[in-house]
N, C-alpha and C positions, 0 to 999 in steps of 0.2 A: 504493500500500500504506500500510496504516494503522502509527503510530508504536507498537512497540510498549514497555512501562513493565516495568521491575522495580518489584513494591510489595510491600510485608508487611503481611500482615493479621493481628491479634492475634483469637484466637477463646478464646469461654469458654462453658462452661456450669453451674449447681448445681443442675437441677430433672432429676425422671428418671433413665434412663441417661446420666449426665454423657460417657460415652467414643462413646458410642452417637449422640449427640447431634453430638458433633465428627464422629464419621468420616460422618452424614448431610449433614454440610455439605461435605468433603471431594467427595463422592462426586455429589453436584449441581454443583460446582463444576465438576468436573472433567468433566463432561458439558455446559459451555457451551463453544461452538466459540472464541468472543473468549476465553476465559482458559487458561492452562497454570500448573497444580499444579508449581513447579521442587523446592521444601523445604519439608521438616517436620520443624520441631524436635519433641523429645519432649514429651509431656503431664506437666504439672506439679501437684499439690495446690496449693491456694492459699489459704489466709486471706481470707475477705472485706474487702473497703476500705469503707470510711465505715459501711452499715448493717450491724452485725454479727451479728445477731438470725437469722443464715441458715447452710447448709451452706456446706460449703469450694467452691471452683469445680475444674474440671478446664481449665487454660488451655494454647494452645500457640499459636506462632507458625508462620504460612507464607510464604513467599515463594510471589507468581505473576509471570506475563509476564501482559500484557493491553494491549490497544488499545482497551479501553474508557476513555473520560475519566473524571476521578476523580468528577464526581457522577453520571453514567450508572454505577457502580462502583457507588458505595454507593448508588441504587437498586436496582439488581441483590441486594447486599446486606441492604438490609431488606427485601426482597421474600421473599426464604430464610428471614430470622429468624421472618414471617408465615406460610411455610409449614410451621415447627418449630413454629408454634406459641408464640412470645413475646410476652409481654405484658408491657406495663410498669404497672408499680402502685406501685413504691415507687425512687428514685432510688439507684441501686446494690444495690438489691434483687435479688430470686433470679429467674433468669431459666433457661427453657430451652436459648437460645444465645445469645448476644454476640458481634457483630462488628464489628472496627475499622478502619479503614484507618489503615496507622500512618505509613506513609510510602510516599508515590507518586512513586520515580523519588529526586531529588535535590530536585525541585518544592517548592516554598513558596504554598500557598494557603491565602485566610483570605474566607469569604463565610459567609454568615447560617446556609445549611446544613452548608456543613463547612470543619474548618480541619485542614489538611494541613503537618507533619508532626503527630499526634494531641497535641494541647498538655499531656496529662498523664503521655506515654508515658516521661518523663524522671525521674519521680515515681514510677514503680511496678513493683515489682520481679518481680510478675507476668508485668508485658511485660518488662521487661529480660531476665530469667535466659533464657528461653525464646529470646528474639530474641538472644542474644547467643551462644547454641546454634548458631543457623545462618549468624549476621550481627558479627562480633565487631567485625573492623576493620571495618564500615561508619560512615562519616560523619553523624551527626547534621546536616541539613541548616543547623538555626539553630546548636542549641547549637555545629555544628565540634568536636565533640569524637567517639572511637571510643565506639560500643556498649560495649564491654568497659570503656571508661574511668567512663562514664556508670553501668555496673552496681557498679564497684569504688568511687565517692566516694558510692553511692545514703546517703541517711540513712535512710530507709524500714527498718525491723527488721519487716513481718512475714512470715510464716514461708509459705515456697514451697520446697517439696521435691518432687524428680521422684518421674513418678506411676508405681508399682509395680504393674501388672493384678494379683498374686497377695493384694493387700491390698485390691484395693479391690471 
């Protein structure tokens, strides 16, 4: 039997139906036999980071179980964001989904395709608030500090407020 990982994956999207867009990834997910959907924090409004010239994002975080390795993962991964339909055109630009692996397991990996736990996930408070929703006490694998702690010293000021369906 295959090893299986707790990991969280940070999902975003600002093009389209932003909710509509998460719950089709949700629901592809949850239809591959290697992964199990365990948490879902709530959907957040977001401020876009670095390009701002864009709508706000609708972000949340999940936890799965999976026995897929973590670059068979984010294959699987971008393989989804292609069938949503994403394109990239402008770095942090508007995208139909976004998805991250944030942390696989306790695991520390760093290769040319991905670096594990997500090296800006500590930076941003889009991933924090949400992942700190379902993951408080969890361990930062490098920094060794909690979720919760990581969210409460963030310097990061912009503006992530949970997402309200009757508003949006």
């Amino acid at each position: 039997m295959k090893i299986q990982k707790n990991v969280y994956l940070g999902l975003g999207s600002n093009l389209g139906n932003r909710e509509k867009n998460i719950v089709n990834v949700l629901a592809i997910l949850s239809q591959n036999p290697k992964v199990k959907i365990l948490k879902i924090s709530s959907f957040y409004e977001t401020e876009p980071v670095g390009y701002k010239n864009q709508g706000w994002f609708l972000n949340c975080v999940i936890l799965i179980k999976t026995s897929l390795p973590p670059l068979k993962l984010l294959s699987e991964l971008k393989n989804i964001e292609l069938e949503l339909k994403r394109k990239k055109n402008i770095r942090f630009g508007p995208r139909t989904i976004d998805m991250d692996i944030l942390m696989y397991g306790s695991d520390i990996l760093r290769s040319k395709q991905l670096i594990i736990p997500h090296p800006r996930m500590h930076e941003r408070r889009f991933v924090l608030a949400p992942l700190a929703e379902i993951a408080s006490g969890r361990i930062h694998p490098v920094l060794r500090k909690r979720i919760s702690t990581l969210l409460k010293i963030l310097a990061d000021k912009e503006r992530v407020k949970r997402y309200n369906k009757t508003e949006g």
